[in-house]
C-alpha positions as CSV (number, residue, x, y, z in Angstrom):
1,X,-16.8,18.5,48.1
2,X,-13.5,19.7,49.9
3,X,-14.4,23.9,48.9
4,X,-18.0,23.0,50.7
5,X,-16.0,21.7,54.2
6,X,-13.9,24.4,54.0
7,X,-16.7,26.5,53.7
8,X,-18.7,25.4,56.3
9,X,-15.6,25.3,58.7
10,X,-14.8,29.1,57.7
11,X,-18.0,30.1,58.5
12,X,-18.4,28.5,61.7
13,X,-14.8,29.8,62.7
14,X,-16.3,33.6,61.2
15,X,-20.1,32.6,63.6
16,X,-18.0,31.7,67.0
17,X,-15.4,34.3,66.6
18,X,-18.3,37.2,66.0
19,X,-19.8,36.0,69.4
20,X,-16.5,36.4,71.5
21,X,-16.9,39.3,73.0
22,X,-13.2,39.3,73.7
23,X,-12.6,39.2,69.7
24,X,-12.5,42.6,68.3
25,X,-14.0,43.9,64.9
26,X,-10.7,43.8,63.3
27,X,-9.9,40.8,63.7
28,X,-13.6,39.6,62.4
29,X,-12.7,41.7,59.5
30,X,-9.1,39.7,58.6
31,X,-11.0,36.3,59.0
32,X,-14.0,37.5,56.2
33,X,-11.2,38.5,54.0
34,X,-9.3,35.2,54.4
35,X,-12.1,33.5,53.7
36,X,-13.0,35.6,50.9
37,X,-9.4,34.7,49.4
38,X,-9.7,30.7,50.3
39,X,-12.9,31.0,48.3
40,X,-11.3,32.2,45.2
41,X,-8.4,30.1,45.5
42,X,-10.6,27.1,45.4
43,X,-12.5,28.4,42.8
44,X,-9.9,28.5,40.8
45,X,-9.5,24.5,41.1
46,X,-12.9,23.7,39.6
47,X,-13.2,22.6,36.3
48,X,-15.4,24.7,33.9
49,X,-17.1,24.0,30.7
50,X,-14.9,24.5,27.6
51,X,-11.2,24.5,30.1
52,X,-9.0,21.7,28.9
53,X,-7.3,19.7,31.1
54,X,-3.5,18.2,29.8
55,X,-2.3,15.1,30.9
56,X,0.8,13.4,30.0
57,X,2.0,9.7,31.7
58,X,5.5,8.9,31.2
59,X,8.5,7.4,32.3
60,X,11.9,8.2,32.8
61,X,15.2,6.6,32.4
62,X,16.2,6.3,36.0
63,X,13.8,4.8,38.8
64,X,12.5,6.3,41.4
65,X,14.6,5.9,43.7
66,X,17.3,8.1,41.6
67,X,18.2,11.7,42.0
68,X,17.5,12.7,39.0
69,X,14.0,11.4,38.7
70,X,13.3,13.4,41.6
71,X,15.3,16.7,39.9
72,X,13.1,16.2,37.1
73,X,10.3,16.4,38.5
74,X,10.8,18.8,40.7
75,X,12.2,21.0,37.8
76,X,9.1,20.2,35.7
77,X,6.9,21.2,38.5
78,X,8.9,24.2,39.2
79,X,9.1,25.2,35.4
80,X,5.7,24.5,33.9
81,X,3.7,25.6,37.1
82,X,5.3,29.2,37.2
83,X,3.9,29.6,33.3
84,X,0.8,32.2,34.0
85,X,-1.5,30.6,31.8
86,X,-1.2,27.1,33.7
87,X,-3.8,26.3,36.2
88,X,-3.7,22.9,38.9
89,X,-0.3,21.9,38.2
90,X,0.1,18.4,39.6
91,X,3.3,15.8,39.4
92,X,2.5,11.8,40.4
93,X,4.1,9.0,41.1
94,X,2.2,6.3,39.7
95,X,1.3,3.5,42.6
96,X,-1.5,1.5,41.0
97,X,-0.4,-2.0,38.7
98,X,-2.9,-1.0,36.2
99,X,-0.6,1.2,34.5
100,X,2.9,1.1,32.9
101,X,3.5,4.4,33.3
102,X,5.3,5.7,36.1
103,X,5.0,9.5,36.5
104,X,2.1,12.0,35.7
105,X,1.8,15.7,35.0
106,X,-1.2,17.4,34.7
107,X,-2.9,20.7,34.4
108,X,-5.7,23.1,33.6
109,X,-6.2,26.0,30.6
110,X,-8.9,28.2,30.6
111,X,-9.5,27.4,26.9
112,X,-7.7,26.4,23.3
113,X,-5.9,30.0,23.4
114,X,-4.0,29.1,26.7
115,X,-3.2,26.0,25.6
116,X,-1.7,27.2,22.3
117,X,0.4,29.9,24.9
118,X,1.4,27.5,26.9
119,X,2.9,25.5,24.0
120,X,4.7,28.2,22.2
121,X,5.8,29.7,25.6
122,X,9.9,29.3,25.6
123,X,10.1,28.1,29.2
124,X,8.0,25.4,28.3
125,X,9.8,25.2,24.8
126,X,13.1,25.3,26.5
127,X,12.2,22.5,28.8
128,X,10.8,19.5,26.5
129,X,13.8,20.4,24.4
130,X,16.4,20.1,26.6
131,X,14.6,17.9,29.7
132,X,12.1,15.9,28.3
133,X,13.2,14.8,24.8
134,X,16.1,13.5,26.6
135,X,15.3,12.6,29.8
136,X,12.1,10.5,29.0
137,X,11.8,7.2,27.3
138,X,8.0,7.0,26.4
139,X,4.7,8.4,27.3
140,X,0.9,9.4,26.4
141,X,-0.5,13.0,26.3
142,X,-3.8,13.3,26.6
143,X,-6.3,16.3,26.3
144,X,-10.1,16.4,27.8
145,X,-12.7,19.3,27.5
146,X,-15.1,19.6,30.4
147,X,-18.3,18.6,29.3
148,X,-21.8,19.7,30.9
């Protein structure tokens, strides 16, 4: 839904700006190719057949309000998201009652290969040993394949 607004704003941007006569080719040209790269960028946040998504809910030993809830997850989003092979990196803050859990990471592999990197990968290694087995209390990984 949001790639098809930013679509249809793009290309009426591209339609009023190529019937300015004060706007000059160039310019045309720098707008198609940002556009161009916002497509792929959002292309790149759809879910495919066969990618995985990973989600983990946990909680923390300090409460929100605490600095070093906020370092953590800062760090985690920091650490994980730079890993190459991880896609749609999010970190939440639980809000609903529904839930016990208080904080949420998740993120998209292209398929089972990535995912295996991304768990073998030392960054990532390096951080659930020395951040997460220590700094979380509980929480509940989850893995879903994008169906048809």
């Amino acid at each position: 839904m949001m790639k098809n607004i930013v679509i249809i704003l793009a290309i009426c941007l591209l339609t009023a700006c190529s019937g300015n006569s004060g706007q000059n080719d160039t310019e045309v040209t720098q707008l198609k190719q940002q556009l161009t790269e916002l497509e792929a960028q959002l292309s790149a946040y759809e879910l495919k057949k066969g990618y995985i998504q990973h989600t983990v809910q946990f909680n923390l030993k300090w409460d929100a309000s605490a600095p070093e809830t906020n370092k953590f997850l800062q760090d985690g989003k920091q650490i994980l998201s730079a890993l190459p092979m991880v896609r749609n990196f999010e970190a939440l803050h639980q809000v609903g009652g529904k839930n016990n859990y208080k904080y949420y990471f998740t993120m998209v592999f292209e398929d089972q290969k990535a995912y295996d990197a991304y768990n073998n990968h030392p960054d990532h290694v390096k951080f659930v040993k020395e951040r997460w087995e220590t700094e979380v209390i509980d929480f509940l990984e989850a893995d879903f394949v994008v169906l048809d």
